[in-house]
N, C-alpha and C positions, 0 to 999 in steps of 0.2 A: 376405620370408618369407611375409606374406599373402596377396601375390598368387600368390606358385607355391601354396599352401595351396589358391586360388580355382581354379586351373587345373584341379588334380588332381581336386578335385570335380566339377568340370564333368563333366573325363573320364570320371570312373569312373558319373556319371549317363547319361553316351552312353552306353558299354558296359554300364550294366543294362539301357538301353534296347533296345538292339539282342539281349542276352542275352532278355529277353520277346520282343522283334516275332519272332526264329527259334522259341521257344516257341509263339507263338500262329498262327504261320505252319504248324509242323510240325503243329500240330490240326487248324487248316482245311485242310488239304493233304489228311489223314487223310478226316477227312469228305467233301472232296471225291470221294476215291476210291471210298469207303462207298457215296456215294449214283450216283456213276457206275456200279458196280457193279451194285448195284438196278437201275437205269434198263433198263442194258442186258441183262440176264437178262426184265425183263420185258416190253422190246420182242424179244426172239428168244424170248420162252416157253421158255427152256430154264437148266433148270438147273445145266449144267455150263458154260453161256458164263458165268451171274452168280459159279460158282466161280472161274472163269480168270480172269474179272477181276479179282474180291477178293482172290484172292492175286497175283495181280501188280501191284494197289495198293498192297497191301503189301508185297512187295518191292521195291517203289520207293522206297515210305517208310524201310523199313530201313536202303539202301543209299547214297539221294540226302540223305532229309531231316533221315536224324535224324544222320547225321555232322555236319552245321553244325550242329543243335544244341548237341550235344554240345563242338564245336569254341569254338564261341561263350561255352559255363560255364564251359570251360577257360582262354580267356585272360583272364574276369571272374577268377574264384583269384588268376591269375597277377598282373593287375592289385593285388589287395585285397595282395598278399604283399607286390607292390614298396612299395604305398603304406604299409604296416607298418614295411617297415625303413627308409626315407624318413625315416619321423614319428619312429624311434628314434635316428636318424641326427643330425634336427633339433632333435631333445629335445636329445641330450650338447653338440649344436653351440649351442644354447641357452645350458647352464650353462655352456659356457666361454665362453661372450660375456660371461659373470652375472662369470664370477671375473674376466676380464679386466680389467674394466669395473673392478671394485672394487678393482684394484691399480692403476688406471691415476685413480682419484679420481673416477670416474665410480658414479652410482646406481645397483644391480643393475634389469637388463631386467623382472625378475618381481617388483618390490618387496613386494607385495602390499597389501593394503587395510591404513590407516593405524589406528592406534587407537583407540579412543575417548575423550573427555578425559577421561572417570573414571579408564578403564586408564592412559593417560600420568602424568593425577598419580598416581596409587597409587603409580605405578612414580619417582616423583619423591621423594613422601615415606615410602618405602620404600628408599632411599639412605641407607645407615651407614657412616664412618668404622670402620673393624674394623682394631683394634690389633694390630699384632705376636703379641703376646705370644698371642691367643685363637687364631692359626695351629697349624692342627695335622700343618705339615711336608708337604702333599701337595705335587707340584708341578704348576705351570698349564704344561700346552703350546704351542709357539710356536703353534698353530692361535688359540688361547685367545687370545694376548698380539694378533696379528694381527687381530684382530673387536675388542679396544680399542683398537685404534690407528686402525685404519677409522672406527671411531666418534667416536676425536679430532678426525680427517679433516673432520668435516663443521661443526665449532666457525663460529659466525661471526667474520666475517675485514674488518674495515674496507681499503677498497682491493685485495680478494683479496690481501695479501700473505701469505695463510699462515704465521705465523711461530713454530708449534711446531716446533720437535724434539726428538725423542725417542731415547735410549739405552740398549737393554736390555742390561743386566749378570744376568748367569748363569755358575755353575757358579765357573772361576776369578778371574773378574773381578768379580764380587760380593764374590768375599773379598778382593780388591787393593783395591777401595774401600774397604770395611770398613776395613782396616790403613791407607789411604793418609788419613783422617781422624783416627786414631789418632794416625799421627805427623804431619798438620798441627794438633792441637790439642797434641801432647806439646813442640812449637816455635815457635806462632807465640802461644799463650795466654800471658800472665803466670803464674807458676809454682805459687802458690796456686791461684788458677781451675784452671788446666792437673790439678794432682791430683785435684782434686773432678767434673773432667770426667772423666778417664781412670780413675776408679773406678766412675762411673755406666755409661759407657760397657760398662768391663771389665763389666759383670753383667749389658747386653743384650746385648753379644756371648756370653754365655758361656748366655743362658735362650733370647732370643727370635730374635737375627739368623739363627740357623741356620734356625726356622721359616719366614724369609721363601724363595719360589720363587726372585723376581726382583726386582731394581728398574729403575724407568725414571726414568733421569735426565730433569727435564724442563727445558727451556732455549727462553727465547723470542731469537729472535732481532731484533738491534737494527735492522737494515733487511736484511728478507726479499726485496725486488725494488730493483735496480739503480737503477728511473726511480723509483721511490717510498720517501720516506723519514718514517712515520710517526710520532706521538708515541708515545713510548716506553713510557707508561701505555696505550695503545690494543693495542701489541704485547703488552704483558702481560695486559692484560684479554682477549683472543683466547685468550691460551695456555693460561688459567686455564677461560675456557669448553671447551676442548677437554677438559684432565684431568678436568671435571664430565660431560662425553662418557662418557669412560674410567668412571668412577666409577657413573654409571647403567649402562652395559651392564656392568658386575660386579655390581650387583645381578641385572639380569637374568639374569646366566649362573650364577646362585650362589657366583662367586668371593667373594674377599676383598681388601679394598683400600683404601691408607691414604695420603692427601699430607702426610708428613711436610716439614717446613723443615729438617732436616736441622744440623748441625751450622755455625753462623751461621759462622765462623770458616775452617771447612771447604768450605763449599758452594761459593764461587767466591774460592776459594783458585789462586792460578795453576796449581798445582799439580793441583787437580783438573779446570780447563778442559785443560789437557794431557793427563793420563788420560782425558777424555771426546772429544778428537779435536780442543781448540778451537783449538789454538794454531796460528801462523800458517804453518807448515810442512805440519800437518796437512790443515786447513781441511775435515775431513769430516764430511759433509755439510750442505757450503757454511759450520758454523758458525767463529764471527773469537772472540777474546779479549772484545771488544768485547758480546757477546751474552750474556742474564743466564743464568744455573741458580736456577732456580725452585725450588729440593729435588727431591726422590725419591720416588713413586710407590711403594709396597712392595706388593708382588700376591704370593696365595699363597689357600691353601684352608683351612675352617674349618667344622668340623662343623655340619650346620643347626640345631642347637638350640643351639649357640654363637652362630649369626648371630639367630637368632629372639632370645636375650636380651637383643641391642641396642635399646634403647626411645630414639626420638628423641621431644624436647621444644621445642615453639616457642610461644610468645606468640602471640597472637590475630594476624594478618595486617591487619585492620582499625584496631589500633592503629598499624601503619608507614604508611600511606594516607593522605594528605589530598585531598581532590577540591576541585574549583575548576570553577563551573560558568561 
């Protein structure tokens, strides 16, 4: 792309070029005639020869010189137009190189200049857990969910095995899960437990679950690549830097967004690896029985002076440090 970019300049440098030397050529052409004219009127001392000449200088000029002229500014335009729709041609041919790139796990072409590390942490300790309940029912578009996921994307990964996946539940399958931990705590709980759960339950399904947009199941998987078989803490620890991925670019974007655990019982219940696509029939995408669920990401929208009330609190940094020289 920067070499045709180099070409074209070149090009259209010749053709200015050329566009001036006919320019400067049709003045001295002019002049020449001017002064021929002169010359010869006052070697014949006569005034109607220096007229015949001067006007059939220029009539020469009119009919020889200045059509290349003219011919010349014309295919400079013509030039300047094509190099227009070219450059707009190579602009969209750009951005889709930018999306392709970013579906395909690759860094967009135009990343642009990196942050600064005040702005990074700001944008670090400006990350809030935002509770269900302060949802106020908007919903996040898959545009939205797609730019967290990107952002999980780029988690560090011991061995590149990549081993998040992710589940977005929406519309009716948000309320199948909902109901489908209902009834794995209403059967697999002890019956005391089991009531005190499905009463606490009963009243965030009935306040807050309707606020949430989506959730994304998150699930690391237990060996991500066929030759490579990682410690199982190392695939977790991945999975979990990626949803802290997710969780900065929802500050960023103003969403809202919360890693709940999820109902302990429930979570990786056979039952729900089956509803999430784990089991072995399924196997979509790529994930086995065998693979953990990490809980659920709950994403959704929350007034700014709802998220502005969030006040996070930490202990001096200096106190977790020991140095060792």
């Amino acid at each position: 792309m920067e070499s045709d970019t180099l070409l074209r300049s070149k090009a259209r440098q010749v053709q200015q070029s050329d566009i001036k030397t006919t320019s400067i050529g049709a003045e001295l052409g002019l002049l020449g005639l001017l002064l021929a004219s002169g010359l010869a009127g006052l070697a014949a001392q006569s005034a109607t020869v220096t007229v015949t000449m001067f006007c059939g200088g220029v009539l020469t000029w009119l009919f020889v010189t200045l059509p290349d002229f003219f011919n010349a500014r014309a295919q400079g335009l013509k030039q300047q137009q094509q190099e227009g729709k070219e450059g707009k041609a190579g602009a969209e041919e750009g951005k889709q190189g930018a999306d392709n790139g970013a579906a395909a796990g690759k860094p967009p072409a135009s990343a642009g200049p990196l942050p600064s590390p005040e702005a990074a942490l700001a944008l670090i300790a400006r990350r809030r857990s935002v509770f269900p309940k302060d949802y106020n029912g908007g919903r996040v578009t898959r545009e939205e969910i797609e730019k967290l996921v990107q952002a999980a994307n780029w988690a560090p990964t011991h061995g590149q095995t990549e081993p998040w996946r992710f589940v977005v539940l929406e519309g009716a399958s948000k309320k199948a899960m909902e109901d489908l931990t209902m009834q794995i705590c209403r059967t697999r709980l002890p019956a005391d437990k089991a009531e005190k759960t499905l009463e606490k339950l009963t009243k965030k399904a009935d306040s807050t679950w309707g606020k949430i947009s989506a959730y994304l199941a998150i699930v690391a998987k237990r060996q991500a690549r066929a030759d490579k078989a990682m410690p199982e803490w190392e695939e977790m620890a991945a999975t979990a830097c990626a949803v802290q991925n997710m969780a900065l670019m929802c500050t960023a974007m103003g969403l809202a967004g919360y890693w709940t655990s999820w109902q302990e019982v429930a979570r990786e219940a056979p039952e729900m690896k089956e509803f999430l696509g784990m089991a072995p029939e399924d196997r979509f995408l790529g994930m086995a029985p065998e693979d953990r669920v990490m809980g659920f990401f709950t994403l959704g929208r929350a007034d700014p002076e709802r998220l502005a009330g969030y006040r996070g609190v930490r202990g001096p940094w200096a106190d977790k440090v020991a140095w060792r020289g």
